[in-house]
N, C-alpha and C positions, 0 to 999 in steps of 0.2 A: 442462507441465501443472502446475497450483496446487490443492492440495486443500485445502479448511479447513470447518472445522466448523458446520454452521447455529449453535452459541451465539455461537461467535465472531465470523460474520458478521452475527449480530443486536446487540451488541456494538458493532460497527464504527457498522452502520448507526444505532442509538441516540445514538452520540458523536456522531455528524455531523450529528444532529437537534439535540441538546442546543447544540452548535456555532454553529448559524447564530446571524446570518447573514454569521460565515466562514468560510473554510474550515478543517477539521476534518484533523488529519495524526496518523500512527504511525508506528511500526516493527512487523513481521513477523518472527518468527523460528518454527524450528521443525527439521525436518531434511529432506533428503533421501533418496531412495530411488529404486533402479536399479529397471525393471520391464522386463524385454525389451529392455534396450539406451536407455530411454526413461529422462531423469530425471523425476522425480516429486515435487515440493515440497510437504510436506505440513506448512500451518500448525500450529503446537500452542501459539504464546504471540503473544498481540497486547497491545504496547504503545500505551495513547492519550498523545498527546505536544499539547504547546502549541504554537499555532502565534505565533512571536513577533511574523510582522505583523501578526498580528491583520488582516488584509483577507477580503472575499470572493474576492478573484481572485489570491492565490497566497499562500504558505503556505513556510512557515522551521521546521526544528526547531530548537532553541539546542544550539548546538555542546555545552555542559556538561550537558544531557541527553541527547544523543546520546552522546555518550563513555560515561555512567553507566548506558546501555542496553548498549553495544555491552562493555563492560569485566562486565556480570551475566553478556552471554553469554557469554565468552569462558573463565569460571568455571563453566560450565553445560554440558550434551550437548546443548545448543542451538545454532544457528547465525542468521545471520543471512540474510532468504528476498528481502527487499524492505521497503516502506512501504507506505504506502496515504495517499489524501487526497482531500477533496471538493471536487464543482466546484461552487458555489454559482448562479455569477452569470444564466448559460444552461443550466441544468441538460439542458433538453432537447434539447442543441443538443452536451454536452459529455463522452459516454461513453466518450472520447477521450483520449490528451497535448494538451493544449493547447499554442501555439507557447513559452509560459514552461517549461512543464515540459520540453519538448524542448531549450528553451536552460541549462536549469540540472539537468537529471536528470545525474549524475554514476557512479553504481553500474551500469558495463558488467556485462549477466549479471544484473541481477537483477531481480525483479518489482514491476513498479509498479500499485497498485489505483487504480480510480479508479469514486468513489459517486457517484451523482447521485441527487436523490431527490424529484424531480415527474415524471416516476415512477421507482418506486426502481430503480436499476439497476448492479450491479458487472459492471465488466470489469476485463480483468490484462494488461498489458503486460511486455514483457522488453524490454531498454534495451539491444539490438543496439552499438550503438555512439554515440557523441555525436551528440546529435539525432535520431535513428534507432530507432522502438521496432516489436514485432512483438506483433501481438495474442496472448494464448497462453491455453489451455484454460483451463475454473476446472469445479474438484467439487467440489460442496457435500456434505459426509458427515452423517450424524447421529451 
């Protein structure tokens, strides 16, 4: 399961407007928490990141902002939860990985968002293994 905040999910969804029409990517950070044997991800910092292809239909962070993200956390009681990104092209067709994101998601273990927004819709995947994602909980807190 994936907890994050309605600011931050309003936030996300805002970038991904402002975005079109391509797709719109970040990073998730935040911590962890054991509840009953269950881990429990709970967003507390959302990075909006540039997408270097600039396309509607798939989406690159630059490696030299990715490092500059991943090197604050690592300086921080932060950790690193997942990313998140927009599907522009089929929005309503795409609440889903799509076959690109299955061929290039890399981060075994960790949570992939994905916004669609004719009509708005976030889901959160975990990246089981290459090519292999498993849909997983999301709670929206206030």
């Amino acid at each position: 399961m994936i907890t994050i905040r309605l600011r931050d999910l309003e936030k996300i969804l805002l970038y991904c407007r402002e975005e079109l029409p391509i797709e719109a990517c970040g990073i998730l950070a935040g911590k962890i928490k054991n509840s009953e044997g269950v881990a429990i991800k709970e967003v507390l910092k959302v990075y909006n990141c540039k997408n270097e292809l600039n396309l509607p239909t798939e989406y690159k962070i630059g490696a030299e902002e990715q490092f500059k993200i991943f090197s604050e956390l690592e300086g921080s009681n932060l950790r690193l939860l997942g990313f998140y990104h927009s599907h522009v092209s089929q929005p309503y067709l795409y609440s889903r990985p799509s076959s690109v994101d299955e061929e290039r998601a890399n981060y075994i273990g960790y949570s992939y968002l994905i916004i669609t927004l004719k009509p708005d819709k976030v889901s959160s995947w975990i990246l089981e293994n290459k090519g292999i994602f498993k849909e997983e909980e999301i709670e929206t807190i206030k």
